[in-house]
C-alpha positions as CSV (number, residue, x, y, z in Angstrom):
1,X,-59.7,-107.1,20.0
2,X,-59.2,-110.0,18.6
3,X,-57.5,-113.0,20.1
4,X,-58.3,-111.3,23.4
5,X,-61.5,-110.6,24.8
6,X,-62.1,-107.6,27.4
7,X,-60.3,-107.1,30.5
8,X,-62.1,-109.2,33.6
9,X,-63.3,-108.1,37.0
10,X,-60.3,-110.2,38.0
11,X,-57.7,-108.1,37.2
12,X,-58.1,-104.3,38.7
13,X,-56.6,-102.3,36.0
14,X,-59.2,-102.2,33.7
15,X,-58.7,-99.1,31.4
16,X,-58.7,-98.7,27.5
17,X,-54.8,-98.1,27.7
18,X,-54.1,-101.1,29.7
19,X,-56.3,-103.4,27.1
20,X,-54.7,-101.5,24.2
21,X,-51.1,-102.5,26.1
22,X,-52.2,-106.2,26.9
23,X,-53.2,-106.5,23.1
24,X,-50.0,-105.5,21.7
25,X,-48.0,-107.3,23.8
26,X,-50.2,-110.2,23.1
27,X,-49.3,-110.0,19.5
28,X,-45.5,-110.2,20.0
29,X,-46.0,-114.0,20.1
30,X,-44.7,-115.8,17.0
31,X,-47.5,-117.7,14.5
32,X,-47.2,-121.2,15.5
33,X,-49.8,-122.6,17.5
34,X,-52.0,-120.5,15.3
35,X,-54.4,-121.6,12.4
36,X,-52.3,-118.8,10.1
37,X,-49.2,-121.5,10.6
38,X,-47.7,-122.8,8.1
39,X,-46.5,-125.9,7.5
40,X,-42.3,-126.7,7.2
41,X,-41.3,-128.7,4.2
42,X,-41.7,-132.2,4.6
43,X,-37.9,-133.7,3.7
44,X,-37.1,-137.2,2.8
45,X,-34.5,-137.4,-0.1
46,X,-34.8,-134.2,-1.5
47,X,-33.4,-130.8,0.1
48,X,-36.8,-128.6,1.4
49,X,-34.8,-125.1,1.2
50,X,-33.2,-123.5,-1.8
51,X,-29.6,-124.1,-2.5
52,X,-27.5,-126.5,-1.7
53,X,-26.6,-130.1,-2.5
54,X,-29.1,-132.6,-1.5
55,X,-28.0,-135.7,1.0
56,X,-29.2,-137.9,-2.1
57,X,-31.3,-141.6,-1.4
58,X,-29.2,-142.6,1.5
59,X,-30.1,-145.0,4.1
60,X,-30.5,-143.5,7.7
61,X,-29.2,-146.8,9.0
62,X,-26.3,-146.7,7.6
63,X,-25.1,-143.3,7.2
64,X,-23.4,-141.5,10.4
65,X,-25.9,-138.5,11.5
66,X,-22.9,-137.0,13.0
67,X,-20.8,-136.7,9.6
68,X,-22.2,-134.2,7.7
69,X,-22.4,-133.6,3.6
70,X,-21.0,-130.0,2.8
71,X,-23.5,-128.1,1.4
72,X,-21.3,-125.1,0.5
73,X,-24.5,-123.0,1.5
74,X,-25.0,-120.6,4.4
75,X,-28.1,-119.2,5.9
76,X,-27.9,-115.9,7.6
77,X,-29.8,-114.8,10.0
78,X,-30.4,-111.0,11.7
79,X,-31.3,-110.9,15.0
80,X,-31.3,-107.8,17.5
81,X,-32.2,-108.6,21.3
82,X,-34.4,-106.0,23.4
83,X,-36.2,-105.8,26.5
84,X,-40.6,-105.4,25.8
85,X,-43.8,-106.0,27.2
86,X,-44.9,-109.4,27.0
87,X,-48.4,-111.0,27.6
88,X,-48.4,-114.9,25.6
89,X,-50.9,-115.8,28.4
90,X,-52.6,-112.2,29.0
91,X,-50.9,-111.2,31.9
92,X,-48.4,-108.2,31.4
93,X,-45.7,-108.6,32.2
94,X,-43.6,-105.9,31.5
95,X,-40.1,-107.2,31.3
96,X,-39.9,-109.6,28.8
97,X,-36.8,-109.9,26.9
98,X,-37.2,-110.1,22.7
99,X,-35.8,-111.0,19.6
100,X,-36.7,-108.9,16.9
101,X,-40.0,-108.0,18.9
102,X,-41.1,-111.5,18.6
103,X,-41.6,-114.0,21.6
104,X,-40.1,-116.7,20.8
105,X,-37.2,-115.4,18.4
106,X,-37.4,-116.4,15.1
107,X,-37.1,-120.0,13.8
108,X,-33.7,-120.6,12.3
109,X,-34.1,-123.7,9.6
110,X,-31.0,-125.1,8.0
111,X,-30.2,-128.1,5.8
112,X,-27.8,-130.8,7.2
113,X,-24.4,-129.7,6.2
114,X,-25.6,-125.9,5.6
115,X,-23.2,-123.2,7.5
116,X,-25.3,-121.2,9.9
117,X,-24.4,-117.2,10.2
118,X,-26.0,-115.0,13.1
119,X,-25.4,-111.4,13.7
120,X,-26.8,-110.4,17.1
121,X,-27.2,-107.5,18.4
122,X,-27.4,-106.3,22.5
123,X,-29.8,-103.6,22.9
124,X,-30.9,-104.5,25.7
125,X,-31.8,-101.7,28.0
126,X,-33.4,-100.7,31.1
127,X,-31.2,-101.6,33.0
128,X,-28.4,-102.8,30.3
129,X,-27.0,-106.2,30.7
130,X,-24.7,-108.5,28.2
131,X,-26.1,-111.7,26.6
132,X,-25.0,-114.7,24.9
133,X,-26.7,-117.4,22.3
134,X,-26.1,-121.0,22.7
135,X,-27.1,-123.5,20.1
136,X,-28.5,-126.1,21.9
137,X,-27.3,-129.5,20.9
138,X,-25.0,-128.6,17.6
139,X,-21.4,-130.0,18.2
140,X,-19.7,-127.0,16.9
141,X,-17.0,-128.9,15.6
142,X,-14.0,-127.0,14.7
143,X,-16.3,-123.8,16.0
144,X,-15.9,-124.1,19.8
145,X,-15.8,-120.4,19.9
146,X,-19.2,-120.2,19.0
147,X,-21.0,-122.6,21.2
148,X,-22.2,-119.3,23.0
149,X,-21.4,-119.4,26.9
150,X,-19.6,-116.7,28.2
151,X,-16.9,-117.0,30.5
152,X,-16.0,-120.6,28.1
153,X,-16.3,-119.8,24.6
154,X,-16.3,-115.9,24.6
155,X,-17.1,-112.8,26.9
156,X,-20.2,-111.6,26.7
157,X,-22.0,-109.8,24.1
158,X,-22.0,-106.1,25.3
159,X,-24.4,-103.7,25.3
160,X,-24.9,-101.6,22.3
161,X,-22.2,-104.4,20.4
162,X,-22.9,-107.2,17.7
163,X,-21.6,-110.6,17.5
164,X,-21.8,-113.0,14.5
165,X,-22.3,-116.7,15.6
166,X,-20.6,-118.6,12.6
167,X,-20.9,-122.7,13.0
168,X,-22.1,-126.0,10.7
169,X,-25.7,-127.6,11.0
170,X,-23.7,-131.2,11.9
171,X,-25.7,-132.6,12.8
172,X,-30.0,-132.9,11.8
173,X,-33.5,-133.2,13.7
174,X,-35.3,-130.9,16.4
175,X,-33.5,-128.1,18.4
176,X,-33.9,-124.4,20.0
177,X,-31.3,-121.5,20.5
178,X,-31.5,-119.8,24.4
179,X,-29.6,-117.4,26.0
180,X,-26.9,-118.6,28.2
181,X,-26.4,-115.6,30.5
182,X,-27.7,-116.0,33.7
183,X,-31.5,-116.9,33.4
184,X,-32.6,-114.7,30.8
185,X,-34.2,-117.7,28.8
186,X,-36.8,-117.7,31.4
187,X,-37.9,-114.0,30.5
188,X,-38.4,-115.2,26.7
189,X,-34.7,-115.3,25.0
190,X,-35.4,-118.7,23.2
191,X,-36.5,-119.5,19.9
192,X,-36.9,-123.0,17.7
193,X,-34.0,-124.4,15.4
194,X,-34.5,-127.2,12.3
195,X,-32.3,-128.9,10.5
196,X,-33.6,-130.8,8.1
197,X,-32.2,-134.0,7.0
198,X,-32.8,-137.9,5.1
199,X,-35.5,-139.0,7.4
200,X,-36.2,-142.9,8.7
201,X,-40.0,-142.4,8.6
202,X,-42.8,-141.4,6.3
203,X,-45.3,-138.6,7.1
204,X,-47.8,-136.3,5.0
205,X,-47.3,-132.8,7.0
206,X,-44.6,-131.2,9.3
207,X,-46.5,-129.2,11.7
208,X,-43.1,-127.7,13.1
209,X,-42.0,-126.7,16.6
210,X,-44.7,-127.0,19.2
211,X,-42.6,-125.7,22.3
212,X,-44.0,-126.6,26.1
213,X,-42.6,-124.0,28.3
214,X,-43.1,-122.9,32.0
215,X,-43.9,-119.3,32.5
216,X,-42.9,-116.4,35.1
217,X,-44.8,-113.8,35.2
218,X,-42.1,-112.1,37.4
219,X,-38.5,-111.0,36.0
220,X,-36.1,-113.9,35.8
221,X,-33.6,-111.3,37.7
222,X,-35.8,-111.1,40.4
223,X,-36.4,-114.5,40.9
224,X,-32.5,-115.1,40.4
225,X,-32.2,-112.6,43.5
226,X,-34.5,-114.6,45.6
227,X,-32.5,-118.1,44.7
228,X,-29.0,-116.5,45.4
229,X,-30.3,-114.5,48.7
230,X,-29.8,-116.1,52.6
231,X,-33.6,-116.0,53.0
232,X,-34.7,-119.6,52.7
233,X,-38.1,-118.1,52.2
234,X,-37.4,-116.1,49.2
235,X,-36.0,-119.9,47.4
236,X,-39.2,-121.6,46.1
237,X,-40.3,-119.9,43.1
238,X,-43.0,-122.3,41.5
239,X,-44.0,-120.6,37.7
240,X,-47.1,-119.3,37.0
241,X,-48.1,-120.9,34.0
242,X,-47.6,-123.5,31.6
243,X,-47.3,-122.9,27.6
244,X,-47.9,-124.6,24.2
245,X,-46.3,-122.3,21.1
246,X,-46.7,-119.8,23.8
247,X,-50.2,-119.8,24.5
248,X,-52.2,-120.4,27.4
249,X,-55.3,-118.5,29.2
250,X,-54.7,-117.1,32.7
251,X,-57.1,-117.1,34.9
252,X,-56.9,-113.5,35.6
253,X,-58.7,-114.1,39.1
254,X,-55.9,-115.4,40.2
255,X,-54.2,-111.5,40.3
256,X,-53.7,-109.9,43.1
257,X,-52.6,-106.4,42.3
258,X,-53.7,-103.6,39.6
259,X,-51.5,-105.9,36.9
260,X,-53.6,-105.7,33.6
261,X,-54.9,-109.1,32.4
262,X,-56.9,-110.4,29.7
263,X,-58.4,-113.5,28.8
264,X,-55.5,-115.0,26.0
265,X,-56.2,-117.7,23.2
266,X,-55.6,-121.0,22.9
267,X,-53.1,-122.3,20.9
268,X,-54.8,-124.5,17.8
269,X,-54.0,-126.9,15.3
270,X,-55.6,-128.0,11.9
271,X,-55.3,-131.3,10.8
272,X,-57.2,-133.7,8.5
273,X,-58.3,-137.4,9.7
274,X,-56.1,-140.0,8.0
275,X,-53.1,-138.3,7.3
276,X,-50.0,-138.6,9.5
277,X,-48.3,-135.0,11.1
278,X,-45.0,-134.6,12.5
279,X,-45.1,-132.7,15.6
280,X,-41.3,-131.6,16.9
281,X,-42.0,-131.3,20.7
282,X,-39.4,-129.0,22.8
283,X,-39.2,-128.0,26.1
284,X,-38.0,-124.7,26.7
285,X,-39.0,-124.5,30.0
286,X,-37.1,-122.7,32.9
287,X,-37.2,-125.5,35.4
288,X,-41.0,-127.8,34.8
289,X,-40.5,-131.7,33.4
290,X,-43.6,-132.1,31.0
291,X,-46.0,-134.9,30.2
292,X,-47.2,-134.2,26.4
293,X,-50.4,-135.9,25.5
294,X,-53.3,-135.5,22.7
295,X,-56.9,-136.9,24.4
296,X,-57.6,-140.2,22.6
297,X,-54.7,-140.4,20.6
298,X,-51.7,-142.6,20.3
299,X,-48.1,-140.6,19.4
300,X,-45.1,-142.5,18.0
301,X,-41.6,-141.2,19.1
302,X,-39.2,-141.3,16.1
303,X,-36.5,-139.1,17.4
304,X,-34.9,-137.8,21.0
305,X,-33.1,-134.8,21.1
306,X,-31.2,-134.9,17.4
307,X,-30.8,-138.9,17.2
308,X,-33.8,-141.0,15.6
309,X,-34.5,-144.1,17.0
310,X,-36.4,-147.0,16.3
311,X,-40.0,-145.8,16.5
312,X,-42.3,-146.8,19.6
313,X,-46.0,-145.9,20.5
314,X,-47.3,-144.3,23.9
315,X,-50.2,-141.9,24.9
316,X,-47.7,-139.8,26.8
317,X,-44.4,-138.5,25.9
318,X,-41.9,-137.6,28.9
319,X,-40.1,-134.9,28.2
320,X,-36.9,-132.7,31.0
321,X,-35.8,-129.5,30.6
322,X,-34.0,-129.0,27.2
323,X,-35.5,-132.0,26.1
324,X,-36.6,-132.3,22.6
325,X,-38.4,-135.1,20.6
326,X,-40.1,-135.8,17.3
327,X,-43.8,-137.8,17.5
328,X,-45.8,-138.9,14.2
329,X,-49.7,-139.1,14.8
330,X,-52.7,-140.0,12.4
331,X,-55.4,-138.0,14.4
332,X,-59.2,-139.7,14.9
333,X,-62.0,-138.5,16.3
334,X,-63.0,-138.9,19.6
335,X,-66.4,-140.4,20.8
336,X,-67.4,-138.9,17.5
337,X,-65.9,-135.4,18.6
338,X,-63.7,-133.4,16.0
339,X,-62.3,-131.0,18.5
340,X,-59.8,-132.5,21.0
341,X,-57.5,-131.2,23.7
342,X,-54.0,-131.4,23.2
343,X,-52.3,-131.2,26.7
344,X,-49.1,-130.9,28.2
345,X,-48.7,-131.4,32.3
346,X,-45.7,-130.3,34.0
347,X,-44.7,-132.6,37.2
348,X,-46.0,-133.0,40.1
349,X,-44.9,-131.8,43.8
350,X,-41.5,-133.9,44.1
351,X,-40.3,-132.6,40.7
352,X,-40.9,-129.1,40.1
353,X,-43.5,-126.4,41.6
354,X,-46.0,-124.8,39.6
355,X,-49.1,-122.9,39.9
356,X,-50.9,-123.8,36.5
357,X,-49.2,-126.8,36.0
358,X,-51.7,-127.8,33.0
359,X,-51.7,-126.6,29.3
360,X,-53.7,-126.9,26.5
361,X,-54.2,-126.6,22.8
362,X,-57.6,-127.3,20.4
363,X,-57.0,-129.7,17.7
364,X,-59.7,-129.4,15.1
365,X,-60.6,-132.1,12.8
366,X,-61.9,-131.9,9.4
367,X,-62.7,-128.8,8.9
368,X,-64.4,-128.4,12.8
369,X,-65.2,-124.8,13.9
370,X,-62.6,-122.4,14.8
371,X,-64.5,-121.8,17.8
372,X,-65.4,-124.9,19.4
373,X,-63.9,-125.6,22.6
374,X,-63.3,-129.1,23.1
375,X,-64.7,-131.1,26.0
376,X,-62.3,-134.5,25.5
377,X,-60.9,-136.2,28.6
378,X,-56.9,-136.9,29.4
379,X,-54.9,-139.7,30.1
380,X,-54.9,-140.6,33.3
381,X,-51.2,-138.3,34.7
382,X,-48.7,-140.4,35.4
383,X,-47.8,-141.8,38.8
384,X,-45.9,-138.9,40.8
385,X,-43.4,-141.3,42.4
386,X,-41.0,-138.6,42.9
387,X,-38.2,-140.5,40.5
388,X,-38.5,-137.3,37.7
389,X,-37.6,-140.2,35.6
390,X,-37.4,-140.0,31.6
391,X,-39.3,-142.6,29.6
392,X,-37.4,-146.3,30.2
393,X,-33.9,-146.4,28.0
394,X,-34.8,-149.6,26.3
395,X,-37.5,-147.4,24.4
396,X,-35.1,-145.5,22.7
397,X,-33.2,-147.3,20.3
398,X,-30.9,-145.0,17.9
399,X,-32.3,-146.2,14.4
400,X,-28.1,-145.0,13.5
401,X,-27.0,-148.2,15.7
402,X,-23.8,-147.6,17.3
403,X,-22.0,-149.9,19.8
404,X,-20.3,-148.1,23.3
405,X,-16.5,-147.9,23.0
406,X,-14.2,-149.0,26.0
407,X,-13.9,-145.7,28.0
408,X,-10.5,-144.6,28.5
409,X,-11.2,-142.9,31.8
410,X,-13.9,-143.0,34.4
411,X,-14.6,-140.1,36.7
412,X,-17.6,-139.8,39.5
413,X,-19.0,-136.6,39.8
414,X,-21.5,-136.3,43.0
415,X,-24.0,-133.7,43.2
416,X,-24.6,-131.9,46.4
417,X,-26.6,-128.7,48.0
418,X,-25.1,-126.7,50.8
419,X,-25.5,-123.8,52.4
420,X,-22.6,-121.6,52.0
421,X,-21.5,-119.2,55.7
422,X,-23.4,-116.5,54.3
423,X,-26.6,-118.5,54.4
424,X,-27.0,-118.4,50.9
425,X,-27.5,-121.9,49.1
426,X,-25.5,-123.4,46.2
427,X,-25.4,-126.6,44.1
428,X,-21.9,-128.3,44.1
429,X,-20.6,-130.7,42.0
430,X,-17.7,-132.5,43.5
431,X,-17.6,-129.7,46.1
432,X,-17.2,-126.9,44.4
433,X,-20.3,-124.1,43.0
434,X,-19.6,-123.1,39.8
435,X,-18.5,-119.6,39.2
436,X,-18.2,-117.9,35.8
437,X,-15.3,-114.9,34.9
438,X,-16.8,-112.9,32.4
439,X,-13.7,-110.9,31.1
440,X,-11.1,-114.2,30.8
441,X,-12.8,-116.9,28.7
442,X,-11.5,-120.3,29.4
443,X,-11.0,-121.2,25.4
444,X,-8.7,-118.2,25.5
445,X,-6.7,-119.3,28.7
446,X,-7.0,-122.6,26.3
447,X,-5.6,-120.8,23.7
448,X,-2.2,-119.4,25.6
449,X,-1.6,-123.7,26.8
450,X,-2.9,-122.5,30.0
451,X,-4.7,-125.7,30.9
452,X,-4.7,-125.9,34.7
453,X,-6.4,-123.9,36.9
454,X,-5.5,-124.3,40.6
455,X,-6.5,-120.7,42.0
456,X,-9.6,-120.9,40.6
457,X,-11.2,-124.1,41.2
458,X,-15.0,-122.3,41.0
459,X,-14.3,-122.3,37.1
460,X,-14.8,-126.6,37.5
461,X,-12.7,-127.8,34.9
462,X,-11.8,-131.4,34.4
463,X,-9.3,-131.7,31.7
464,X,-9.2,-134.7,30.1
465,X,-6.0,-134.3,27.6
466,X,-6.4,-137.0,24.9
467,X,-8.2,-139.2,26.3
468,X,-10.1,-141.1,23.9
469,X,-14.1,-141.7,25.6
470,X,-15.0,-140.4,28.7
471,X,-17.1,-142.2,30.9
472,X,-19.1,-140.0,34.0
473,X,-20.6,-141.8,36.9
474,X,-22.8,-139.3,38.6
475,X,-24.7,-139.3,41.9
476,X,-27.4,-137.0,42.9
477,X,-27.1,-136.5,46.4
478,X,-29.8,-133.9,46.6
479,X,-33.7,-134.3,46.6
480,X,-34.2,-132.0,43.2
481,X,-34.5,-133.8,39.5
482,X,-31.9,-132.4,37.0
483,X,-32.0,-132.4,33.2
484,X,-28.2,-132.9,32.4
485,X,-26.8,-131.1,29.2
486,X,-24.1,-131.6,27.7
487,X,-22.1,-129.7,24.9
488,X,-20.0,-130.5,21.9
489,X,-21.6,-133.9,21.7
490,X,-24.1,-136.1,22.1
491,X,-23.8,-139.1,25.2
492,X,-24.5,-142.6,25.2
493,X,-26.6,-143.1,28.4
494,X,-25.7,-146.1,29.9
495,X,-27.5,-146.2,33.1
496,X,-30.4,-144.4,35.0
497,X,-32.2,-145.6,38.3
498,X,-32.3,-145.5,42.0
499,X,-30.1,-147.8,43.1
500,X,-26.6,-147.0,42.8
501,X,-24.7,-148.0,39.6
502,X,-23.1,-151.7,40.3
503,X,-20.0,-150.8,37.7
504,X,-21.1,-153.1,35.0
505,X,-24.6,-152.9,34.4
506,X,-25.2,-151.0,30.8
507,X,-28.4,-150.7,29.2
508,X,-28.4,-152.1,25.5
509,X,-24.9,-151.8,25.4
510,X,-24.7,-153.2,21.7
511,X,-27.1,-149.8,20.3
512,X,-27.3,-147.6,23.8
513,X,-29.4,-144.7,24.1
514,X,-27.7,-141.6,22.6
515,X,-28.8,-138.0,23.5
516,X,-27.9,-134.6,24.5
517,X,-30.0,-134.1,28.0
518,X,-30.9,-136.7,30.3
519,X,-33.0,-136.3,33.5
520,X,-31.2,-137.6,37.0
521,X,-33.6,-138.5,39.2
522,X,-33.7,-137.2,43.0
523,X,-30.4,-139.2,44.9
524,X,-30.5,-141.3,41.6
525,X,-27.8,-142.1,39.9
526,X,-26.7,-141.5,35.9
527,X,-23.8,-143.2,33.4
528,X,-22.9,-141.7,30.9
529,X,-20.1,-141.8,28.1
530,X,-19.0,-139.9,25.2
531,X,-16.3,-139.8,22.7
532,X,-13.6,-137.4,23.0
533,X,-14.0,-136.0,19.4
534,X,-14.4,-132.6,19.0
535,X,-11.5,-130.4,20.6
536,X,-12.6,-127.7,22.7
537,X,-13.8,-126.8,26.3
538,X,-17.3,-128.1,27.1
539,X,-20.0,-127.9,29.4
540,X,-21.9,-129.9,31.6
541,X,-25.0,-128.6,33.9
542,X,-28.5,-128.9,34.6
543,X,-30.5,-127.2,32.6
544,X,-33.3,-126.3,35.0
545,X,-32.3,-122.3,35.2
546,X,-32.0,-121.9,38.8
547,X,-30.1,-124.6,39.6
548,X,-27.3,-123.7,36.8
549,X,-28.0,-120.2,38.5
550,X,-26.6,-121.8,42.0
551,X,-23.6,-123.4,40.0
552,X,-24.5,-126.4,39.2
553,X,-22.5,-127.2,36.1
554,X,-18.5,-128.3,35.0
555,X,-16.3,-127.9,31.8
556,X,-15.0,-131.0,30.4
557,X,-11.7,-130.0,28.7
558,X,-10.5,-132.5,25.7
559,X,-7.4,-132.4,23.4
560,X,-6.7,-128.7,24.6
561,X,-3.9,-128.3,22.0
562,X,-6.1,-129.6,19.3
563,X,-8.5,-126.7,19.7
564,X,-8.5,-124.5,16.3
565,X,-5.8,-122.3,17.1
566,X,-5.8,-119.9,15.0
567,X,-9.1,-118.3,14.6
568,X,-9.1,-118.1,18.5
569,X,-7.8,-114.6,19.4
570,X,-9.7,-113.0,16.3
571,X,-13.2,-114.2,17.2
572,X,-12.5,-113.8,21.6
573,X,-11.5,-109.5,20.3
574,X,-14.9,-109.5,19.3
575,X,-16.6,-109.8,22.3
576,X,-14.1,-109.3,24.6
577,X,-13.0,-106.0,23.5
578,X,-15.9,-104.4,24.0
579,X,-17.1,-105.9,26.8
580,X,-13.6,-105.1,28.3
581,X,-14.6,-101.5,27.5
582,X,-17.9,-101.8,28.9
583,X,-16.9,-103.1,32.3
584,X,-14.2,-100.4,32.5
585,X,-17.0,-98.2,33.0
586,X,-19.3,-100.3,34.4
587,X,-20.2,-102.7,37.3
588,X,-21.7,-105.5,36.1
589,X,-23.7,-107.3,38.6
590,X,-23.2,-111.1,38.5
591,X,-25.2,-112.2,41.6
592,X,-25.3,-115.6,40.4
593,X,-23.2,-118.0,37.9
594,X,-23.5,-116.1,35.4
595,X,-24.6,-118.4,33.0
């Protein structure tokens, strides 16, 4: 078998059928992270994919990231979403959700400026439930009906129906597409997405994605069950694993009933001493912060989320829950060793629970063996202080400089966890769980100058009319971290500490951080501000799955009757036809969110 060796003592079931079952599932999981990889196209000036109409010798300082060249070209993409067996780590686990029997889903790579087309298709069965893509960090500008959130933006996908996502690479850099139905990212509906663009640095090779995940080994529905039931006992649901390209050996000792388990691979990497690689680090986890490291080496971070900064050096890159960023690295040996762990930690106790919080990857030098296993040390972890804290914002610096407007409104929104009088426990923000409507999408409601929403104050929608820049004062008055994620846009982040915000205090206000997540530390407080540009109806949540599963999330409404009218009731039949049909017929049950 190769990748896998033979089942262990460990694991009880021990049978030619289950190894047969644990190898195909094994090889569901997508190439990178293995030495068949290949390499994306390095871009600087010229475009790296056919087609098109290259961005030309600009100067990334000077040039807008957020105003995009047209292109005129499209890339289309198939994708049809399915329940499988899954076993990246070589545990079974039998209810794995797919995209076109690949875990991850495919990459989707784009051109800045290129018009992206995805046709996706529900077949998930056993039981049947509707889905939803959401691409994480693209403004869909004049698309807001595509942004992929149900109850917002559409109604669910339904099953046995298609849905084509139709919406403008804006924007350029490192991202990933997820499911935003309930959890169902956590069982594996998530894949990588590049846009390739003029770039501020120089490099010889673009290794690609190299996504850091948690990993349940149970269904996410289950453990959504056990966060939305009244049993305080059932609400702690540390992961089981921890992943790099989707690869990581369980110790299957560690299994406690006739589950078959074999011994996975490592993910590895092939580079050559002297050159300089591009790694595009993402964490698609459901819930675990992650401390990226290679032993011995020292990573430069060119680019958070989709804005480049200003490079900066560190042996250890911090990286929240929908988190992405770019790190260049000229690998050397170490203490005269060519093979080298590459590692990535997830947080300690006060920020998120996890069995195997430690991953690794073998980095082979120069032509080392394929089968050495290295024996380099790490970095010392960093200090669990219980903050959750991202790396400092005065190490980010946007290399696009861009000075913080006057807001034209300020709003505080305070973050709270209560148990509700049926003893089941909820995330609030400003009071109120969030609570999504599947069959009556709020862009609609949008659409028909509804803009107010009194009776239903679980949908959480501040609507901010025309204001101009919004500024959001947040307090975490809970003891979890939170990876805030906003849609639509990016955010300057003006502030992020312990102590409460003292009103006028910015960080670099001249050339402030600019991103799409940010982490807000346990009864921290955040500041944040963003410009009121792209009409729609946006989101705002945590992106740690469970938490957005107990309602932790708002929609920021802006410039309602600017919204692109008339596409609106078109593109909303899609979806919301069928799944109007489908819930005729069926009950659907939403035990959480919903999104």
């Amino acid at each position: 078998m190769k990748g896998l060796v033979t089942l262990v003592a460990g694991a009880l079931a021990t049978t030619c059928v289950d190894a047969h079952r644990v190898k195909e599932a094994y090889d569901r999981t997508f190439h990178w992270g293995t030495l068949k990889a290949t390499k994306l196209p390095k871009f600087l000036t010229n475009n790296p994919l056919p087609g098109g109409t290259p961005w030309g010798n600009i100067d990334p300082k000077k040039v807008d990231p957020r105003i995009p060249p047209t292109t005129g070209v499209t890339r289309y993409y198939d994708f049809t979403i399915s329940r499988g067996e899954l076993a990246p780590d070589g545990y079974l686990k039998t209810s794995g959700i797919l995209i076109n029997g690949q875990f991850p889903g495919p990459t989707i790579e784009a051109n800045w400026g290129d018009n992206i087309q995805v046709r996706v298709t529900n077949n998930i069965t056993g039981p049947f439930e509707g889905t939803a893509l959401h691409w994480h960090g693209l403004f869909q500008n004049g698309s807001a009906f595509y942004d992929g959130v149900p109850s917002v933006s559409q109604c669910p996908i339904a099953p046995g129906s298609s849905f084509t996502y139709k919406f403008q690479a804006g924007v350029f850099g490192t991202s990933w597409y997820h499911s935003h139905y309930s959890a169902q990212a956590a069982g594996g509906l998530f894949g990588p997405l590049i846009v390739y663009g003029p770039s501020h640095v120089d490099y010889d090779e673009d290794v690609g994605p190299v996504m850091l995940t948690d990993w349940f080994h149970k269904d996410y529905y289950e453990i959504v069950k056990n966060v939305m039931s009244n049993n305080s006992t059932l609400w702690a649901n540390p992961s089981d694993n921890t992943l790099i390209n989707a690869r990581m050996p369980f110790n299957c000792s560690q299994v406690k009933d006739n589950t078959p388990c074999s011994n996975a691979s490592y993910a590895k990497f092939q580079f050559k001493t002297g050159k300089t690689y591009k790694l595009r680090l993402i964490n698609a986890g459901a819930a675990g912060m992650e401390y990226f490291s290679i032993d011995g080496q020292t990573l430069q971070v060119v680019s958070v989320d989709l804005t480049d900064i200003v490079p900066y050096n560190t042996t250890i890159v911090t990286l929240g829950v929908g988190q992405r960023s770019d790190v260049l690295f000229t690998p050397k040996a170490v203490n005269g060793t060519k093979a080298i762990w590459m590692r990535t930690l997830q947080s300690g106790k006060f920020c998120q629970r996890a069995t195997n919080p430690t991953a690794r990857a073998i980095v082979l030098l120069d032509g080392a063996p394929t089968n050495v296993i290295p024996a380099t040390t790490a970095y010392p972890a960093p200090v669990d202080d219980g903050t959750c804290k991202n790396d400092p914002l005065e190490s980010s610096i946007p290399y696009y400089a861009e000075k913080v407007p006057d807001p034209s409104v300020t709003v505080q929104i305070t973050v709270n966890t209560i148990v509700n009088s049926t003893g089941h426990q909820l995330y609030t923000m400003n009071d109120s769980p969030f609570m999504a409507n599947y069959n009556n999408p709020l862009i609609g409601l949008a659409y028909q100058q509804n803009y107010s929403y009194p009776s239903h104050p679980e949908w959480n929608v501040f609507n901010f009319g025309s204001n101009s820049s919004i500024r959001v004062v947040i307090w975490n008055n809970s003891s979890g971290p939170h990876p805030m994620h906003i849609h639509g846009h990016d955010m300057y982040v003006l502030y992020d500490g312990n102590d409460k915000w003292d009103g006028t205090t910015i960080v670099n206000p001249s050339n402030p951080q600019r991103r799409d997540t940010h982490n807000l530390r346990p009864h921290g407080w955040m500041v944040m501000q963003y410009n009121a540009d792209n009409p729609g109806v946006w989101p705002f949540h945590c992106h740690i799955a469970w938490h957005l599963s107990m309602g932790m999330y708002v929609n920021f409404m802006e410039h309602p009757e600017k919204i692109n009218q008339s596409q609106i009731p078109g593109i909303l039949k899609q979806t919301c036809d069928p799944w109007n049909a489908y819930t005729a017929d069926h009950t659907v049950e939403q035990i959480d969110s919903g999104v």
